[in-house]
GULUMDREN-632396 format. One record per residue (C-alpha): residue in one letter; x, y, z. Coordinates in Angstrom, 3 decimals, padded with zeros to 6 digits. Layout:
REM GULUMDREN-632396
   res         px         py         pz
     a          X          Y          Z
...
REM end
This chain:
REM GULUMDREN-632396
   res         px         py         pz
     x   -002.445    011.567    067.884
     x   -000.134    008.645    069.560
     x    001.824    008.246    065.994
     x    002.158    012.691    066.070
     x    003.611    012.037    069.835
     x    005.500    009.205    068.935
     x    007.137    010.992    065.900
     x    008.021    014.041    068.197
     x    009.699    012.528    070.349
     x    011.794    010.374    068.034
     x    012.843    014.075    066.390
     x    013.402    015.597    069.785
     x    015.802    011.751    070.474
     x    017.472    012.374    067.575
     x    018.453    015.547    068.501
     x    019.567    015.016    071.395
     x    021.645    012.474    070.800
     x    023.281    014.889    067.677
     x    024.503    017.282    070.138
     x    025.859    014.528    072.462
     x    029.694    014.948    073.149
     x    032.184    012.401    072.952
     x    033.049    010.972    076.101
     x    036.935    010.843    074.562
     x    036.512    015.282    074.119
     x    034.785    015.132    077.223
     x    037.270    013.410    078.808
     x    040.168    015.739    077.668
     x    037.612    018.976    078.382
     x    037.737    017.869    081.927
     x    041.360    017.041    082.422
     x    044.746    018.960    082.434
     x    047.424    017.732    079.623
     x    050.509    016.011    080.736
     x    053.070    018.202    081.732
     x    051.160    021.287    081.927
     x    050.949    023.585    085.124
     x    049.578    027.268    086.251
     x    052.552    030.329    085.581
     x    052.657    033.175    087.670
     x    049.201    033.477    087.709
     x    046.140    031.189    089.567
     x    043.528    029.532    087.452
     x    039.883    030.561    087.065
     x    038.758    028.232    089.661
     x    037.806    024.610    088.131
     x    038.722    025.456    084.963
     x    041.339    022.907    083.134
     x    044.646    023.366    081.402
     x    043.682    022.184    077.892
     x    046.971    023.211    076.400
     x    050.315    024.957    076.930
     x    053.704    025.708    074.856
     x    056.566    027.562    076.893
     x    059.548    029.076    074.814
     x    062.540    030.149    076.651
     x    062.903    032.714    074.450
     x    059.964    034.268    071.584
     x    057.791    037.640    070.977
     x    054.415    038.378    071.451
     x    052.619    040.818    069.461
     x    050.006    043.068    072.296
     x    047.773    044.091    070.362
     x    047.482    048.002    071.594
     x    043.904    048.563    069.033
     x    040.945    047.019    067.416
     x    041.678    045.348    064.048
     x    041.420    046.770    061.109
     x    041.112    045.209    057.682
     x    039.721    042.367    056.294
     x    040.434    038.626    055.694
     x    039.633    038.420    052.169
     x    042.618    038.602    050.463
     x    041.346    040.422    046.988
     x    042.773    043.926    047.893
     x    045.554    043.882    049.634
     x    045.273    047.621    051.359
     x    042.434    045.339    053.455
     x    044.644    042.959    054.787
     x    043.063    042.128    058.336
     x    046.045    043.434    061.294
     x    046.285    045.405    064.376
     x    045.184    048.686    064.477
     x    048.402    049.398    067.071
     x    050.600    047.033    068.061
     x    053.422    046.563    070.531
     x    056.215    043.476    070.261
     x    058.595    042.021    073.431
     x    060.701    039.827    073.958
     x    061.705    037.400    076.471
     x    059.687    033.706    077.890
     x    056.845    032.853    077.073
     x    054.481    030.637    078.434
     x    050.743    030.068    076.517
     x    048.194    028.558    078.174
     x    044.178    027.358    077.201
     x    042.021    027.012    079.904
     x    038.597    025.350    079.223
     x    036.037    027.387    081.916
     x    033.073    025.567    083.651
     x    030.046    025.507    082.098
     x    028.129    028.152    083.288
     x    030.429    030.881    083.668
     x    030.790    034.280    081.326
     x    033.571    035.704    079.655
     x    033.324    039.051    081.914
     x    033.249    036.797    084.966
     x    036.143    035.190    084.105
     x    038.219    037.848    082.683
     x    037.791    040.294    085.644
     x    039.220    037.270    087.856
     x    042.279    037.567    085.761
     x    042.532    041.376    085.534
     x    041.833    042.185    089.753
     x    044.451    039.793    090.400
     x    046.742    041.520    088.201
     x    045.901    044.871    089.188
     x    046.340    043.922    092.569
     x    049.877    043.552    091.935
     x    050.697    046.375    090.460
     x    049.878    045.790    087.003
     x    048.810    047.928    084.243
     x    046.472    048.200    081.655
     x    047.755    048.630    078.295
     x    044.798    048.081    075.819
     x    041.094    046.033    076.287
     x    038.558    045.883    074.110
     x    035.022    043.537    074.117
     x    032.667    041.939    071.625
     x    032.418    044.265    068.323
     x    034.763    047.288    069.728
     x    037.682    044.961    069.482
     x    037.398    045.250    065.622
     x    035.646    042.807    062.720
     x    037.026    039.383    062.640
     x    039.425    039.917    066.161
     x    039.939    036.492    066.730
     x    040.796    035.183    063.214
     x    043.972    037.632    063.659
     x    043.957    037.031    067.373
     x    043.052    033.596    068.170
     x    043.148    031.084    065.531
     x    046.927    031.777    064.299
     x    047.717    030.951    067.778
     x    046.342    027.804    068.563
     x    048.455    025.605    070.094
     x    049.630    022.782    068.822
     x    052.545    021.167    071.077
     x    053.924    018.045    070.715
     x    052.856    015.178    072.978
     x    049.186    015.023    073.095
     x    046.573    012.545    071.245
     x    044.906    012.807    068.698
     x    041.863    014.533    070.777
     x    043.767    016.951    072.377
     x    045.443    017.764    069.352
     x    042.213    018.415    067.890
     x    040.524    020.444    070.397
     x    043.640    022.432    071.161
     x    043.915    023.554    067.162
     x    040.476    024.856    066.587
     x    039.948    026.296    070.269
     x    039.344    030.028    068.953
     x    038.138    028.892    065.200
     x    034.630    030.125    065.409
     x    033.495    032.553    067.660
     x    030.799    035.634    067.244
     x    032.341    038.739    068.046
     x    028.447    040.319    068.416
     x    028.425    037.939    070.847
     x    030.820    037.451    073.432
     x    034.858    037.991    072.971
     x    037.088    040.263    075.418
     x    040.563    040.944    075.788
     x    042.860    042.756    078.204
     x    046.626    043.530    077.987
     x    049.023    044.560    080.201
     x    052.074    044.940    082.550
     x    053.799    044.539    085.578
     x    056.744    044.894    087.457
     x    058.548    042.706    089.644
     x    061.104    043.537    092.164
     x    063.911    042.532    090.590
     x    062.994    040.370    087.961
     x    061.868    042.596    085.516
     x    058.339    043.270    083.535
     x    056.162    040.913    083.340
     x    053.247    041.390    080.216
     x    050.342    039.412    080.047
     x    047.601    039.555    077.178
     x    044.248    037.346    078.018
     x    041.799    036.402    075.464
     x    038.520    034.844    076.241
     x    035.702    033.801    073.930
     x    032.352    031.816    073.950
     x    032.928    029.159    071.016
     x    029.866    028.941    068.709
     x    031.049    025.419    067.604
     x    031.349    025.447    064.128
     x    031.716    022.114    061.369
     x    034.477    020.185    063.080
     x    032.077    017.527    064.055
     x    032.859    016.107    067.075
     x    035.204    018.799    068.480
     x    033.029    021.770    067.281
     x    030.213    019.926    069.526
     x    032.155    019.018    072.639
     x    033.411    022.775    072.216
     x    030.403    024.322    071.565
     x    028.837    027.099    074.772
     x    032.342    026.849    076.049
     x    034.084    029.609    077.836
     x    037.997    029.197    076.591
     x    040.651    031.700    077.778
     x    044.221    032.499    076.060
     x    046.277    033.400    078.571
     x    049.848    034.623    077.310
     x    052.595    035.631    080.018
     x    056.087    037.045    078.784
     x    058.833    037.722    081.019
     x    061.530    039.803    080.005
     x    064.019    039.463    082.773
     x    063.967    035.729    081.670
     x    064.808    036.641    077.961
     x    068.252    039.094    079.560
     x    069.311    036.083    081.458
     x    069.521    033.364    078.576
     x    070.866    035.839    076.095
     x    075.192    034.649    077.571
     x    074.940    031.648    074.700
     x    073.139    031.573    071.140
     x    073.547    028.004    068.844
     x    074.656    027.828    065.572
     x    070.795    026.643    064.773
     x    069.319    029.776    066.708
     x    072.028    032.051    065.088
     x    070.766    030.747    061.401
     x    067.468    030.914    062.028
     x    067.753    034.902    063.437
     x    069.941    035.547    060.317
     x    067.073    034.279    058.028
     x    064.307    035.632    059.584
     x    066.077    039.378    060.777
     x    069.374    039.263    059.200
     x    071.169    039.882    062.381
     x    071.192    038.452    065.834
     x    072.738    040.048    069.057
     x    075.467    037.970    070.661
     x    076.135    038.339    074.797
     x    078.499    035.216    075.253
     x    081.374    036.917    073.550
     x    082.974    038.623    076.920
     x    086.019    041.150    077.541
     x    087.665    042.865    079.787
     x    086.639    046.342    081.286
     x    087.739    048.763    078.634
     x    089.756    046.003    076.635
     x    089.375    044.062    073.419
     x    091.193    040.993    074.439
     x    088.544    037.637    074.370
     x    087.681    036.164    077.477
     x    088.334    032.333    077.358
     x    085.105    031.921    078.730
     x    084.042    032.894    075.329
     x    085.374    030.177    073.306
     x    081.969    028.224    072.954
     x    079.884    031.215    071.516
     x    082.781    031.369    069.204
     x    083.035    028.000    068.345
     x    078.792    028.214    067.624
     x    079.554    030.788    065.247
     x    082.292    029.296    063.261
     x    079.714    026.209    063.413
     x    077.312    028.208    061.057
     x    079.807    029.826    059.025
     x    080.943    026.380    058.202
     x    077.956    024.672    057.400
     x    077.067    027.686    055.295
     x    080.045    027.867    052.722
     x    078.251    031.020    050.648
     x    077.676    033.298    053.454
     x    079.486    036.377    054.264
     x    078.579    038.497    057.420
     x    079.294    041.335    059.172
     x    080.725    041.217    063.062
     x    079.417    044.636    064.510
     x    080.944    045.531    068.113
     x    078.275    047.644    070.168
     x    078.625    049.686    073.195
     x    076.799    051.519    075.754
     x    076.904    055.455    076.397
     x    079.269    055.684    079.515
     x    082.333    057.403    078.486
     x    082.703    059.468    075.283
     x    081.315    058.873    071.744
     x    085.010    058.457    070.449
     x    085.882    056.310    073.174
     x    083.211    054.262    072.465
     x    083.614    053.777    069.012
     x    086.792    052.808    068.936
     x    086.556    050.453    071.722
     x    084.032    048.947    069.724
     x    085.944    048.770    066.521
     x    088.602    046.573    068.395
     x    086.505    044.286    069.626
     x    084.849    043.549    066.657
     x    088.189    043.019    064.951
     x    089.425    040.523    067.607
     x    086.283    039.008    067.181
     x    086.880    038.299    063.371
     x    090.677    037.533    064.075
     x    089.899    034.827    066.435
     x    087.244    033.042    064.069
     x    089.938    033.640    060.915
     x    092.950    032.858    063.140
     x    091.231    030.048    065.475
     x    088.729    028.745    063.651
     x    089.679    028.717    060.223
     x    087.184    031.061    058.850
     x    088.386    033.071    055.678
     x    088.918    036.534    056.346
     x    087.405    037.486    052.924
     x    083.730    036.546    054.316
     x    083.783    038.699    057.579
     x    084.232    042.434    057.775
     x    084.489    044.053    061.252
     x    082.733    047.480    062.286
     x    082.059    048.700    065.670
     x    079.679    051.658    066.266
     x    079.540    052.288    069.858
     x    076.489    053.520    071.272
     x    074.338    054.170    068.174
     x    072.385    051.142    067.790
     x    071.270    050.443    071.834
     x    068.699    047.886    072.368
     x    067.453    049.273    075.477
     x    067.571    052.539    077.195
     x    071.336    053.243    079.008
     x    068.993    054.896    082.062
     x    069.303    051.494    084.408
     x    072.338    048.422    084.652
     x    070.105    046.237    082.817
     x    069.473    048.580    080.043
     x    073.737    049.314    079.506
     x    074.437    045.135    080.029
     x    071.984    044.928    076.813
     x    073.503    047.495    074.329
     x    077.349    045.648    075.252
     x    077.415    043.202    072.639
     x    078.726    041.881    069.675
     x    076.431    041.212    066.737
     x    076.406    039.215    063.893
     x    074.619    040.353    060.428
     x    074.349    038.925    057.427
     x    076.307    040.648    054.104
REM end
């Protein structure tokens, strides 16, 4: 009976010392990374910043319905997506926050959502445990893990498999939606929180294993309209590539005139920057207006200021003429509604597109 004991307990030992964490994931469980801090919104109280990226400018895909689809890749009608989905614009910050133990996903995410409603906001789209679709957070969590630059090795770790295995049966919720501020624009914030099962990433699957983890994704598009006056020649390749076009603000003019503002000289310059470094490239310069005045006006106004805009980079910068052709279409292609100041300032610009 003593050697049945004896054995029992060693089993129950060995166990227990299995599930142990790591004092190093413990350690960065318990701790905000460097350089990290709370946006617009207050933390879950005692909760840590495990993570955050901020982009000056990205999108964010809301999801606006369940998921639909599959992830197995054998017919490609099942491709796993959004049911509904909406895309803006403008900065973004991402945060993780690693909950005390204890706590429940509801708990946490109706902290989040009364302090947003009390201000005003929203609700766009929410959804919990199986209503938010089969395999939610492969779509909606694991392609956004972070993974910023700076951390250790642990962190790194932790930060990348965060969302990898959860059980949507279980314990998942997410709510989306937006607010206004006085003069600053919306604000839209999407908030994902799981329970992690844990999973087979050894160490970090245990130290994350019964955790609470929230995604908590803030975009602000007044940010996005005020950093749009200068574009790089690396951020103008990089639209071209990925949408074939990117709008330009920090090519300026005159009221009703096509003449170049000095001022405008370094957006210029950024352009004939890419043109040069890409020898084989040929693009259109498209001038864009908004709706006051008439359609004619418009249009034409347009047209001349896209043709100064080529003359300058021909005459200026030494850009052959042959590899640029000027149109301007006036208000047919606005970016934004022409109802509010910030809506016109947005369709008045000058855009570049690749031939």
């Amino acid at each position: 009976m003593r050697k049945a004991l004896l054995a029992l307990a060693l089993v129950l030992a060995s166990g227990t010392a299995e599930a142990q964490v790591d004092p190093r994931y413990a350690r960065e469980l318990s701790t905000n990374a460097p350089g990290t801090a709370d946006y617009l919104l207050p933390r879950y109280g005692g909760s840590f910043l495990l993570a955050q990226v901020k982009k000056d400018f990205d999108e964010l895909v809301l999801p606006m319905g369940k998921t639909v689809g599959s992830t197995y890749q054998t017919d490609a009608d099942k491709k796993l997506r959004y049911e509904k989905a909406q895309t803006v614009e403008g900065r973004l910050t991402r945060s993780v926050y690693v909950i005390p133990e204890g706590r429940s996903v509801l708990e946490v995410v109706r902290n989040y959502t009364n302090e947003l409603e009390g201000k005003g906001a929203k609700v766009l789209f929410q959804c919990s445990k199986v209503e938010c679709g089969e395999d939610f957070h492969k779509l909606h969590g694991v392609p956004r893990a972070l993974k910023p630059q700076g951390y250790g090795r642990e962190r790194m770790s932790l930060a990348g498999n965060v969302l990898e295995y959860v059980d949507p049966n279980a314990d998942q919720r997410l709510w989306v939606g937006q607010w206004t501020r006085e003069g600053a624009g919306d604000v839209y914030v999407s908030i994902y929180a799981a329970t992690q099962t844990g999973g087979s990433m050894g160490d970090v699957s245990t130290a994350l294993k019964g955790r609470v983890l929230v995604m908590l994704d803030v975009l602000e598009t007044k940010a996005m309209q005020q950093n749009l006056g200068f574009v790089s020649a690396e951020q103008i390749g990089g639209a071209l590539g990925k949408d074939g076009r990117v709008a330009l603000y920090g090519i300026l003019f005159d009221f009703d005139k096509a003449d170049i503002k000095p001022e405008s000289d370094k957006q210029l310059a950024e352009m004939a920057n890419l043109l040069k470094a890409s020898p084989a490239l040929k693009v259109f310069i498209v001038g864009h207006t908004d709706n006051k005045g008439t359609v004619a006006y418009n249009t034409d106004l347009s047209q001349r200021r896209a043709d100064s805009v080529v003359r300058a980079l021909a005459t200026r910068f030494g850009i052959a003429a042959d590899r640029m052709v000027s149109k301007g279409v006036g208000p047919f292609a606005p970016l934004a509604v022409n109802d509010t100041e910030e809506g016109q300032a947005k369709n008045r610009r000058v855009e570049m597109v690749k031939q």
